[in-house]
PDB file with SEQRES, HELIX, SHEET and CRYST1 records, atoms N, CA, C and O in Angstrom:
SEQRES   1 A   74  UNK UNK UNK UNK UNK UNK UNK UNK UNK UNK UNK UNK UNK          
SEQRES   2 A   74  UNK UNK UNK UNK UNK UNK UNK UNK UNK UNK UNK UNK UNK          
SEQRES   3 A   74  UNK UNK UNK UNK UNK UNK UNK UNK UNK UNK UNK UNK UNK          
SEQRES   4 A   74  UNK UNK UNK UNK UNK UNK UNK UNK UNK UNK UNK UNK UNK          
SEQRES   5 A   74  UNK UNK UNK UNK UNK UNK UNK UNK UNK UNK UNK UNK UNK          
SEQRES   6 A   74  UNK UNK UNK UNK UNK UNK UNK UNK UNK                          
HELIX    1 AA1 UNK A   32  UNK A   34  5                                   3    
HELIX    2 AA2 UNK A   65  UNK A   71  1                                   7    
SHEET    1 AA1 3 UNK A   7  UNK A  12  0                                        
SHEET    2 AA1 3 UNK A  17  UNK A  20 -1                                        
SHEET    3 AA1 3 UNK A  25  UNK A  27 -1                                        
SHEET    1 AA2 2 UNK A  47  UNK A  52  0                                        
SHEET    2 AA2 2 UNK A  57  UNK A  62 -1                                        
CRYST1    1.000    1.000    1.000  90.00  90.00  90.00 P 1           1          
ATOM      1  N   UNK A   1      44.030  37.096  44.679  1.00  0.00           N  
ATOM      2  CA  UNK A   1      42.950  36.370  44.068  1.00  0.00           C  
ATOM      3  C   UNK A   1      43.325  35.919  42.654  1.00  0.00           C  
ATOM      4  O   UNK A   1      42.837  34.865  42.247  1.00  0.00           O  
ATOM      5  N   UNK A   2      44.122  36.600  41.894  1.00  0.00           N  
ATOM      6  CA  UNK A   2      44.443  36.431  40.477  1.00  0.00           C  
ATOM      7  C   UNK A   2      45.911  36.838  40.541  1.00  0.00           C  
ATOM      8  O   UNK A   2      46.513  37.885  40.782  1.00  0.00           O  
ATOM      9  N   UNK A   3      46.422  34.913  40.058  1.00  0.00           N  
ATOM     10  CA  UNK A   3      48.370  35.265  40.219  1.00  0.00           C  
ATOM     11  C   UNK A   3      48.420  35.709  38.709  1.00  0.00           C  
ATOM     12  O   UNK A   3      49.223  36.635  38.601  1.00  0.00           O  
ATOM     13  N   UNK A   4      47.938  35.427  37.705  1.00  0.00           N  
ATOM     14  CA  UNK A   4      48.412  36.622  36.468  1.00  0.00           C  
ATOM     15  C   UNK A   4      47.264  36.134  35.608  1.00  0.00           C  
ATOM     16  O   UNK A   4      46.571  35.147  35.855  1.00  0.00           O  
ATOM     17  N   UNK A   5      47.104  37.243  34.190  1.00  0.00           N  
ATOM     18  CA  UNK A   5      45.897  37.459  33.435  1.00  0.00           C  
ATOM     19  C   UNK A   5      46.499  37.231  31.803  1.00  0.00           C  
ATOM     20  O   UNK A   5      46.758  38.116  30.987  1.00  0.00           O  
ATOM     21  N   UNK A   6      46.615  35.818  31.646  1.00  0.00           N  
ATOM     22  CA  UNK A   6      47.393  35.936  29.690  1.00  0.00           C  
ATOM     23  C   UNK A   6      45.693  36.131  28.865  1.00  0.00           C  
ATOM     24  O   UNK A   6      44.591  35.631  29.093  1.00  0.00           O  
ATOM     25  N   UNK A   7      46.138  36.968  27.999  1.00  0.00           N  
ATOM     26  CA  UNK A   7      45.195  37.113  26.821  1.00  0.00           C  
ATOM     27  C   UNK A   7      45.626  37.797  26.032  1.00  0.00           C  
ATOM     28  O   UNK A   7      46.825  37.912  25.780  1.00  0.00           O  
ATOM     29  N   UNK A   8      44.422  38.567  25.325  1.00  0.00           N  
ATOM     30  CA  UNK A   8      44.975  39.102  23.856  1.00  0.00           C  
ATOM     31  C   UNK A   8      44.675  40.716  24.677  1.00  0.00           C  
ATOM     32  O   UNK A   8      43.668  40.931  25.353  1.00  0.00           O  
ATOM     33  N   UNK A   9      45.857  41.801  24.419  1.00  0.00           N  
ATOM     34  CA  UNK A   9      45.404  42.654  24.787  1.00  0.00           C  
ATOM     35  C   UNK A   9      44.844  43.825  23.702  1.00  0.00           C  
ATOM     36  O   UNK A   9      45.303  44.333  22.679  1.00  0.00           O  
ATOM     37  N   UNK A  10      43.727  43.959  24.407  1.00  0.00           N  
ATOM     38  CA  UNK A  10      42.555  44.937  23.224  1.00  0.00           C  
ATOM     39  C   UNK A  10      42.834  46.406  23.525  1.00  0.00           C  
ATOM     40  O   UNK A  10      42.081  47.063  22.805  1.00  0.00           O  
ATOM     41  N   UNK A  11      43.650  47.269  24.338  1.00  0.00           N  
ATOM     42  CA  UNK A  11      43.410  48.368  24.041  1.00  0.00           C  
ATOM     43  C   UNK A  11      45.060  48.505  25.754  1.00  0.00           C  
ATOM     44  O   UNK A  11      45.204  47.835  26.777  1.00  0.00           O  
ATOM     45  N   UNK A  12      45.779  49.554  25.233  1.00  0.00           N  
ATOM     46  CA  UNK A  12      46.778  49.955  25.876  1.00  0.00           C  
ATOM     47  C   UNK A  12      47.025  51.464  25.887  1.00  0.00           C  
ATOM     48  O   UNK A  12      47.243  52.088  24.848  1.00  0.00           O  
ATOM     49  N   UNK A  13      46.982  52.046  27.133  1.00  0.00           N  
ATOM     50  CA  UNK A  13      47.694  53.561  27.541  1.00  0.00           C  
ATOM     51  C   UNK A  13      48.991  53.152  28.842  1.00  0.00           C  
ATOM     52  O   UNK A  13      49.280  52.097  29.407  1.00  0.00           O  
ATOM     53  N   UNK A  14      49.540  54.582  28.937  1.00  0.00           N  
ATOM     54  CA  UNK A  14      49.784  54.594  29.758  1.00  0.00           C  
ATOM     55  C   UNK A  14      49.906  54.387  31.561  1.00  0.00           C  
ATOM     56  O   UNK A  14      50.826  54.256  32.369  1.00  0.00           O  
ATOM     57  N   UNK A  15      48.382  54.447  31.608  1.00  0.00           N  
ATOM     58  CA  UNK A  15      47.907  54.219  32.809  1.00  0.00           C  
ATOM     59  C   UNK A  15      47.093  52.642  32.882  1.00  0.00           C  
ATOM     60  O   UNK A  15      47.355  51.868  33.802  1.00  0.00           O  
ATOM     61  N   UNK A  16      46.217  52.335  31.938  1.00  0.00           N  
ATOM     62  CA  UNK A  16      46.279  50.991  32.173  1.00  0.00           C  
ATOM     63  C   UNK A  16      46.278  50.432  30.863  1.00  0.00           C  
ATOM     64  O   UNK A  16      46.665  51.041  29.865  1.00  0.00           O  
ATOM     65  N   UNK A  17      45.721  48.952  30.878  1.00  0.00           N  
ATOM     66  CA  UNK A  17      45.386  47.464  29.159  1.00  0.00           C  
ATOM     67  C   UNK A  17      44.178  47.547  29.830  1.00  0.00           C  
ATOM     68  O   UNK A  17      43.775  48.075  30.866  1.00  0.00           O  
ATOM     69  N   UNK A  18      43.598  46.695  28.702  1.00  0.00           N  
ATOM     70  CA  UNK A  18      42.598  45.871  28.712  1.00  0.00           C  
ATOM     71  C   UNK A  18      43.062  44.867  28.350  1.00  0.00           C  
ATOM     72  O   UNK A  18      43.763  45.048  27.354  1.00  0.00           O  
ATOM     73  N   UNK A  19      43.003  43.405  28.818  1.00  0.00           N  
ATOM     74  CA  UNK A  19      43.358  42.591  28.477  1.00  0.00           C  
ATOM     75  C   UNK A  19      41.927  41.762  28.559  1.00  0.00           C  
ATOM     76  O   UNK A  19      41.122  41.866  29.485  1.00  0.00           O  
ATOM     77  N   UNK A  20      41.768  40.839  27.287  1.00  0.00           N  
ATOM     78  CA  UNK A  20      40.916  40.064  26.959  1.00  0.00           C  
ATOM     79  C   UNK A  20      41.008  38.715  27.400  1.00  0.00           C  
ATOM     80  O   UNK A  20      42.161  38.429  27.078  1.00  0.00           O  
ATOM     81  N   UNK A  21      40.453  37.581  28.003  1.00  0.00           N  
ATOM     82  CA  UNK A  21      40.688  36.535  28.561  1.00  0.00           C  
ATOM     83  C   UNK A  21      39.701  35.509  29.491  1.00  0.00           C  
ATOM     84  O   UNK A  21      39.605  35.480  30.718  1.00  0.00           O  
ATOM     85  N   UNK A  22      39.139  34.842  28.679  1.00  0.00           N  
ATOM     86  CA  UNK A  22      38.116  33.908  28.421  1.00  0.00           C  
ATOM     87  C   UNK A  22      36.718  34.601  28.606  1.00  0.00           C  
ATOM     88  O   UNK A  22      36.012  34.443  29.603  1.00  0.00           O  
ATOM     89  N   UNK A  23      36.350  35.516  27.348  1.00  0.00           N  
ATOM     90  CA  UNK A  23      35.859  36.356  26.920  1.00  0.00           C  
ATOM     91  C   UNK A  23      35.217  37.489  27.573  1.00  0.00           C  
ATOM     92  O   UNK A  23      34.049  37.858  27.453  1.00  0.00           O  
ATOM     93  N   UNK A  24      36.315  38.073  28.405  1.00  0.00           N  
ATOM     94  CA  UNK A  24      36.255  38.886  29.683  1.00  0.00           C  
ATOM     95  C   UNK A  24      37.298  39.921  29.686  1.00  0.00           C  
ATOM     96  O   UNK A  24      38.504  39.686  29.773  1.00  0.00           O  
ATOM     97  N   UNK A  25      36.778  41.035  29.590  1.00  0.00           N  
ATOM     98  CA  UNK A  25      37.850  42.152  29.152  1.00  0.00           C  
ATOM     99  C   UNK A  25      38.127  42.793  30.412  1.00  0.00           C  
ATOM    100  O   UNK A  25      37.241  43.461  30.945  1.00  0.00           O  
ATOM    101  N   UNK A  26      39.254  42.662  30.943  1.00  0.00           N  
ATOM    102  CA  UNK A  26      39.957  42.919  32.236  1.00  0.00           C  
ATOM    103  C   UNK A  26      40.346  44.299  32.271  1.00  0.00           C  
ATOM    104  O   UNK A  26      41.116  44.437  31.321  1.00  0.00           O  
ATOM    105  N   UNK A  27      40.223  45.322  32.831  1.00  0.00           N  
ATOM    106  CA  UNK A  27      40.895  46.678  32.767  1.00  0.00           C  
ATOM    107  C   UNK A  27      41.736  46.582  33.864  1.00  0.00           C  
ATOM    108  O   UNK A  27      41.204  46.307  34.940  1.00  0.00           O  
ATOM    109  N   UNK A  28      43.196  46.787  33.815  1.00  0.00           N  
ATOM    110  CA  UNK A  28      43.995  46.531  34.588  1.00  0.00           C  
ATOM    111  C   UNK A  28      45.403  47.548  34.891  1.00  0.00           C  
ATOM    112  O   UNK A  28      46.480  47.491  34.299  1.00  0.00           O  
ATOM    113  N   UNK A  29      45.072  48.321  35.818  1.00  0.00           N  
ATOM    114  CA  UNK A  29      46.018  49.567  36.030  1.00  0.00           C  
ATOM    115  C   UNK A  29      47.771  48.833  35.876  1.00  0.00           C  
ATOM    116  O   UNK A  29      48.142  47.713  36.225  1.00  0.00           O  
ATOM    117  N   UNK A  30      48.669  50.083  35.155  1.00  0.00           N  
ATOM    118  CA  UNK A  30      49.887  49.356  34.926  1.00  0.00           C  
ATOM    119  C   UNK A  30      51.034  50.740  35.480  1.00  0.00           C  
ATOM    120  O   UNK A  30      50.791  51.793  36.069  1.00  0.00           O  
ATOM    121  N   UNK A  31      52.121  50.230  35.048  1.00  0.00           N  
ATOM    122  CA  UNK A  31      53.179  51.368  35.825  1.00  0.00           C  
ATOM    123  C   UNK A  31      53.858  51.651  34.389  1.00  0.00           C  
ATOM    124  O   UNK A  31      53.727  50.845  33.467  1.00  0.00           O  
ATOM    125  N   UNK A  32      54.698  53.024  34.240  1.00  0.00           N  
ATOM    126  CA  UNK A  32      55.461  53.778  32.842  1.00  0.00           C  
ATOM    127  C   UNK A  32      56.351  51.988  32.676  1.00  0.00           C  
ATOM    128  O   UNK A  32      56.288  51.478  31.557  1.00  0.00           O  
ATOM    129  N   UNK A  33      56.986  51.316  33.628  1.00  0.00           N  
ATOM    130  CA  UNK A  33      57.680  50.183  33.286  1.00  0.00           C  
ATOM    131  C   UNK A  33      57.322  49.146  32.945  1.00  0.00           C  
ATOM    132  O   UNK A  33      58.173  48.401  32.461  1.00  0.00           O  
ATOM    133  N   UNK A  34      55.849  48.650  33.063  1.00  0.00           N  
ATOM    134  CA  UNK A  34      54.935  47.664  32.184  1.00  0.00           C  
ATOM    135  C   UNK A  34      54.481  47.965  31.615  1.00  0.00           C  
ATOM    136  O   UNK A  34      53.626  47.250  31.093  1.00  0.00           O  
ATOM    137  N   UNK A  35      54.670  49.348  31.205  1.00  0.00           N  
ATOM    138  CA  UNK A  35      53.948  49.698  30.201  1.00  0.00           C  
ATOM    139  C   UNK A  35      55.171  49.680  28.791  1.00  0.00           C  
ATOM    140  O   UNK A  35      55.025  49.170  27.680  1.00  0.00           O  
ATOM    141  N   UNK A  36      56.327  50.416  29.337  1.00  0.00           N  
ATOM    142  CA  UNK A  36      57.491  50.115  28.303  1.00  0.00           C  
ATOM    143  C   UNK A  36      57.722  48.866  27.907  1.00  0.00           C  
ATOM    144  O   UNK A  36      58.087  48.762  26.735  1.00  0.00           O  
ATOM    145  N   UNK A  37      57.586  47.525  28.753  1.00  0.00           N  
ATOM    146  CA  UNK A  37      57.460  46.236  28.411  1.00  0.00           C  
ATOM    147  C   UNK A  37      56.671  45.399  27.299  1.00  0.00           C  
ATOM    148  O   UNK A  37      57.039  44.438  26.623  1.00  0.00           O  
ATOM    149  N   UNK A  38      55.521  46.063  27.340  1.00  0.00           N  
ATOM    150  CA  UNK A  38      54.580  45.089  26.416  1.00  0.00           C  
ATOM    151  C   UNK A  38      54.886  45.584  25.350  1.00  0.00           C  
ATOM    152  O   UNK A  38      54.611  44.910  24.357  1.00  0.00           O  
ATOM    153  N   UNK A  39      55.654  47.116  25.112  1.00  0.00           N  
ATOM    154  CA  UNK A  39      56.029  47.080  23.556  1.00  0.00           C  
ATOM    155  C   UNK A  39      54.433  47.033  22.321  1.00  0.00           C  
ATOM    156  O   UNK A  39      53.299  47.386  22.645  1.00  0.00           O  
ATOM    157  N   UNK A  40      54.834  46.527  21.018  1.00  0.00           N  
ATOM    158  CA  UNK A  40      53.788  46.298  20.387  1.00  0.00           C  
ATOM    159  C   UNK A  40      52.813  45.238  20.569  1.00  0.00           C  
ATOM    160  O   UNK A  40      52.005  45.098  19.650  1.00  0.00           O  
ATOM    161  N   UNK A  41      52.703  44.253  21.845  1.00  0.00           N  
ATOM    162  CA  UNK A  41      52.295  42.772  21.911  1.00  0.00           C  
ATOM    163  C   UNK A  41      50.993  43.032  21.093  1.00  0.00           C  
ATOM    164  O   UNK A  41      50.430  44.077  20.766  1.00  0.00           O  
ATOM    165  N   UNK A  42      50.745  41.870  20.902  1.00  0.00           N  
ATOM    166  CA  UNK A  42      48.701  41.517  20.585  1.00  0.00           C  
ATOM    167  C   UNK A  42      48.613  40.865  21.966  1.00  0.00           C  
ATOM    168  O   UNK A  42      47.841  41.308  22.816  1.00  0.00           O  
ATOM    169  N   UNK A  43      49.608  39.542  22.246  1.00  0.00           N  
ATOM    170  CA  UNK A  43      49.084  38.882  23.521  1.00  0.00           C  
ATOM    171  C   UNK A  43      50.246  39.681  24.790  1.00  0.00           C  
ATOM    172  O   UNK A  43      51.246  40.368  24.582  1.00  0.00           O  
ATOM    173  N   UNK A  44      49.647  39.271  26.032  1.00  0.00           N  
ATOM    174  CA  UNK A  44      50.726  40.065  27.130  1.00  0.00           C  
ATOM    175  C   UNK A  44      50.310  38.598  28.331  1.00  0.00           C  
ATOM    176  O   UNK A  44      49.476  37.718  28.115  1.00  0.00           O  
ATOM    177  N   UNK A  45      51.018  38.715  29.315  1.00  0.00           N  
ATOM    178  CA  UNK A  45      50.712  38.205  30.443  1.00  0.00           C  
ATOM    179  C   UNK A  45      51.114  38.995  31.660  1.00  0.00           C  
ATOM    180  O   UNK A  45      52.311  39.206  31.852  1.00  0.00           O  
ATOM    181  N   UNK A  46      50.202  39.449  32.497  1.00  0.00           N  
ATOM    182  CA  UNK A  46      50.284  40.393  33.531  1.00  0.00           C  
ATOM    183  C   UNK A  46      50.680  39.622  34.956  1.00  0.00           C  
ATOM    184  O   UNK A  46      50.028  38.604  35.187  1.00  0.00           O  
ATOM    185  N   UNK A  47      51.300  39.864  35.558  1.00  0.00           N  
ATOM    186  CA  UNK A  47      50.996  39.108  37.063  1.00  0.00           C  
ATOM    187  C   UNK A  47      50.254  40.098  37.725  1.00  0.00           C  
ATOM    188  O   UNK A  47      50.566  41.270  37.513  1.00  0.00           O  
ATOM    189  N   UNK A  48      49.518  39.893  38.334  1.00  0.00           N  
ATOM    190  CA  UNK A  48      48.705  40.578  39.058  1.00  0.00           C  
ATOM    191  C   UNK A  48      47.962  41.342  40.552  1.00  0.00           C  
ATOM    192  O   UNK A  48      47.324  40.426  41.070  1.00  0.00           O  
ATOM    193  N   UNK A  49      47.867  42.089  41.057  1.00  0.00           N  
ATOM    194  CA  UNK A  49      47.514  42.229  42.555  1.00  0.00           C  
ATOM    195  C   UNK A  49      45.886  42.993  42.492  1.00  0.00           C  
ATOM    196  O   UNK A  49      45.764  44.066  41.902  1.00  0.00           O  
ATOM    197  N   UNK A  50      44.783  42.374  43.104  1.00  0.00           N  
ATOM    198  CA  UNK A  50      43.698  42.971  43.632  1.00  0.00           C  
ATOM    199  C   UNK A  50      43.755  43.416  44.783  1.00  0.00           C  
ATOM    200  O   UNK A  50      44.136  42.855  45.810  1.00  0.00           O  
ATOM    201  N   UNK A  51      43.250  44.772  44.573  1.00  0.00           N  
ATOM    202  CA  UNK A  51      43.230  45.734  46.146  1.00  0.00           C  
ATOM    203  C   UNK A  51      42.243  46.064  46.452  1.00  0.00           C  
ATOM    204  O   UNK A  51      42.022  47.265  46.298  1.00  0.00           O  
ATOM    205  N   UNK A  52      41.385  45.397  46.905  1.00  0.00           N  
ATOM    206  CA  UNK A  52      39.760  45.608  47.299  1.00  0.00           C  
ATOM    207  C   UNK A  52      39.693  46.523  48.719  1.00  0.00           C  
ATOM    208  O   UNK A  52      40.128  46.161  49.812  1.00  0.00           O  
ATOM    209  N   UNK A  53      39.240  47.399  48.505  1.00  0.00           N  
ATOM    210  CA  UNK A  53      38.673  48.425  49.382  1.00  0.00           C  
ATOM    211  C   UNK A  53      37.403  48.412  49.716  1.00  0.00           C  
ATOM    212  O   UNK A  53      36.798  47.461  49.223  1.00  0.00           O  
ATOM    213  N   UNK A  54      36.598  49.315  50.557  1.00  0.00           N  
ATOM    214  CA  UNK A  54      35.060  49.433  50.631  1.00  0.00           C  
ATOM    215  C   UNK A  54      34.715  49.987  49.565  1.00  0.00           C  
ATOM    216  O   UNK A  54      33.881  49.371  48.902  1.00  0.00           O  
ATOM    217  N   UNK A  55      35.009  50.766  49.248  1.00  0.00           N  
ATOM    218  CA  UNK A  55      34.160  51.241  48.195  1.00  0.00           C  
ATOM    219  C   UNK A  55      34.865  51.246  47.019  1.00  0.00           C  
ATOM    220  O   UNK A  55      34.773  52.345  46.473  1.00  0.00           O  
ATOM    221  N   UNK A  56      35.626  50.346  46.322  1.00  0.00           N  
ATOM    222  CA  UNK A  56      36.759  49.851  45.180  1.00  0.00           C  
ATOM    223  C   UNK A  56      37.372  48.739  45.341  1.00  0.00           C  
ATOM    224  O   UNK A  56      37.892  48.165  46.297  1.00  0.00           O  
ATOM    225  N   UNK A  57      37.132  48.387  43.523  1.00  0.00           N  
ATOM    226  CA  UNK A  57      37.932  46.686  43.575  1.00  0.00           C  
ATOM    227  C   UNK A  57      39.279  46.915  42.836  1.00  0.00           C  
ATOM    228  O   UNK A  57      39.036  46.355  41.767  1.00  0.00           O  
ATOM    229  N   UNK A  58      40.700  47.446  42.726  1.00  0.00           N  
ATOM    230  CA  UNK A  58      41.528  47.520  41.952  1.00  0.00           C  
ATOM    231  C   UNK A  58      42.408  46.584  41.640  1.00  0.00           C  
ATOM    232  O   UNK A  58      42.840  45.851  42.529  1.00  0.00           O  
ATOM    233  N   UNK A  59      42.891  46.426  40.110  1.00  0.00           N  
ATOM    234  CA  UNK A  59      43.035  45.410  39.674  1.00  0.00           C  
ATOM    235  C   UNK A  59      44.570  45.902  39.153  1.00  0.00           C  
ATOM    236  O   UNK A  59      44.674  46.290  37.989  1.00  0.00           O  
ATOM    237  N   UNK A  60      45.581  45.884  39.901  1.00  0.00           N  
ATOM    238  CA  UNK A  60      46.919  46.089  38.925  1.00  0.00           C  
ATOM    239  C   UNK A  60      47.824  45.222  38.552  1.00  0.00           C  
ATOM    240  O   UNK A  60      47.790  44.061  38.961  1.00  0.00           O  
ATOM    241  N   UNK A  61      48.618  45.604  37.848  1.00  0.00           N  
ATOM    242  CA  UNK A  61      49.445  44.601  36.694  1.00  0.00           C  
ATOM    243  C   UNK A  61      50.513  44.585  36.643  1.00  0.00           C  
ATOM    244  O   UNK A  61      50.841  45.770  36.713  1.00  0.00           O  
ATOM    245  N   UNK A  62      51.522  43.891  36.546  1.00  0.00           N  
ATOM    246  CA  UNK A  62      53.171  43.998  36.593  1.00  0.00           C  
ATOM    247  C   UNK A  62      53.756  43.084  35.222  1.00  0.00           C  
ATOM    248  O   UNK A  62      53.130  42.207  34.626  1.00  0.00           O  
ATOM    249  N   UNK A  63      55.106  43.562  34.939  1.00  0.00           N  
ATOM    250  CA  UNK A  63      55.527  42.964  33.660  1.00  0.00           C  
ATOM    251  C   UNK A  63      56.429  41.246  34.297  1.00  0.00           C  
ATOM    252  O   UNK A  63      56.733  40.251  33.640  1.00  0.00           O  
ATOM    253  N   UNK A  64      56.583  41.493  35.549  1.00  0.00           N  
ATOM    254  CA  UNK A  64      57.372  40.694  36.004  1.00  0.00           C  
ATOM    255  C   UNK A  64      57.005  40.361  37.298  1.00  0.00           C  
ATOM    256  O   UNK A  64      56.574  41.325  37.932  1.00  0.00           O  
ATOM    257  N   UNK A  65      57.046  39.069  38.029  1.00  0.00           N  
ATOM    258  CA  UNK A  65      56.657  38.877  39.528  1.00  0.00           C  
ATOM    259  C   UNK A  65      57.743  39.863  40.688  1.00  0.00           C  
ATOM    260  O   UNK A  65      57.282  40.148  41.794  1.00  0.00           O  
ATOM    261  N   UNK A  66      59.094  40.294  40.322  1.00  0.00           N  
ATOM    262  CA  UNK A  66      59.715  41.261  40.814  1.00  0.00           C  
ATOM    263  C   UNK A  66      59.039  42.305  41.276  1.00  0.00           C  
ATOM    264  O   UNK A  66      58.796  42.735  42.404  1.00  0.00           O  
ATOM    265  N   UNK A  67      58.755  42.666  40.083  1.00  0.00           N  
ATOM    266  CA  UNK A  67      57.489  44.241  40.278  1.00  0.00           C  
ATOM    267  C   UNK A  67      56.483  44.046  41.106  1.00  0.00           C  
ATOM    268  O   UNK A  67      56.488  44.712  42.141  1.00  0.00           O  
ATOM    269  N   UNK A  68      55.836  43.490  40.965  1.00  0.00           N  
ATOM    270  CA  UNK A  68      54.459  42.639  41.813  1.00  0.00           C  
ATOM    271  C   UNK A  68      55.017  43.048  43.719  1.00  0.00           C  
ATOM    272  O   UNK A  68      54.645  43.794  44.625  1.00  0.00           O  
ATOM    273  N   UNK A  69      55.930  42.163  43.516  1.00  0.00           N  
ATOM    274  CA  UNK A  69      56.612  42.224  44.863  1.00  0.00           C  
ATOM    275  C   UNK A  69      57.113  43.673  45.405  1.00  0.00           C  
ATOM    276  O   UNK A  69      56.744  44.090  46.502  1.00  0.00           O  
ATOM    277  N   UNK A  70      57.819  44.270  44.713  1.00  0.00           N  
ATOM    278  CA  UNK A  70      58.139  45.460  45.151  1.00  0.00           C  
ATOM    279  C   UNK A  70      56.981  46.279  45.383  1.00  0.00           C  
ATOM    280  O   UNK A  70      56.902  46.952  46.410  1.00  0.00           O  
ATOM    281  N   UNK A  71      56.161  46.277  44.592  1.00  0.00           N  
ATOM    282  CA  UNK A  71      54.724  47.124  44.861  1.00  0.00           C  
ATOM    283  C   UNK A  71      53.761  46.539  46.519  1.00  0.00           C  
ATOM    284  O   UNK A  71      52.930  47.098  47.235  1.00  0.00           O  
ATOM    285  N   UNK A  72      54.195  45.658  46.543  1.00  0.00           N  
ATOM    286  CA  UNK A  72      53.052  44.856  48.319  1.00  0.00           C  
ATOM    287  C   UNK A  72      54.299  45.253  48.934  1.00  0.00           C  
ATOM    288  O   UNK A  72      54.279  44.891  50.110  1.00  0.00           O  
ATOM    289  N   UNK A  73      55.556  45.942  48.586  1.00  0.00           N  
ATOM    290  CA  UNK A  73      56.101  45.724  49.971  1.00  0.00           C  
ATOM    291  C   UNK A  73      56.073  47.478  50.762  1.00  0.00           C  
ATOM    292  O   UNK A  73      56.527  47.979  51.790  1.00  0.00           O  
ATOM    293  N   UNK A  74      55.136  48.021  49.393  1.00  0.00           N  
ATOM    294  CA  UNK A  74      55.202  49.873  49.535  1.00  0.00           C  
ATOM    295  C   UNK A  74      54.113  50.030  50.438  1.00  0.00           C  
ATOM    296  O   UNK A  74      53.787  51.153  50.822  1.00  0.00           O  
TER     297      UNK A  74                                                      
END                                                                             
């Protein structure tokens, strides 16, 4: 549904960002290797995969379309 998410990112851990983007603060689960990626950014661009379940909408994030891919093929 969403090929990637650029904005300003407002808040970063380990486990996920928030990324800000057309005034919509995205919480977006990430891996220890997108997470080593974004470094100090203000802005980031995520590529992205939604995994909608019945009862959950998950929203995760990759530093690179590589990653993205390797993750749909697990």
């Amino acid at each position: 549904m969403y090929a990637y998410i650029d904005g300003k990112l407002t808040f970063k851990n380990p486990a996920f960002v928030v990324v800000e983007a057309g005034g919509v603060g995205y919480h977006i689960n990430i891996s220890l290797n997108t997470y080593s990626a974004l470094g100090d950014t203000e802005r980031c661009k995520l590529y992205t995969w939604l995994h909608v379940k019945e009862d959950a909408h998950t929203l995760y994030g990759f530093a690179d379309e590589g990653e993205r891919r390797l993750f749909l093929h697990l």
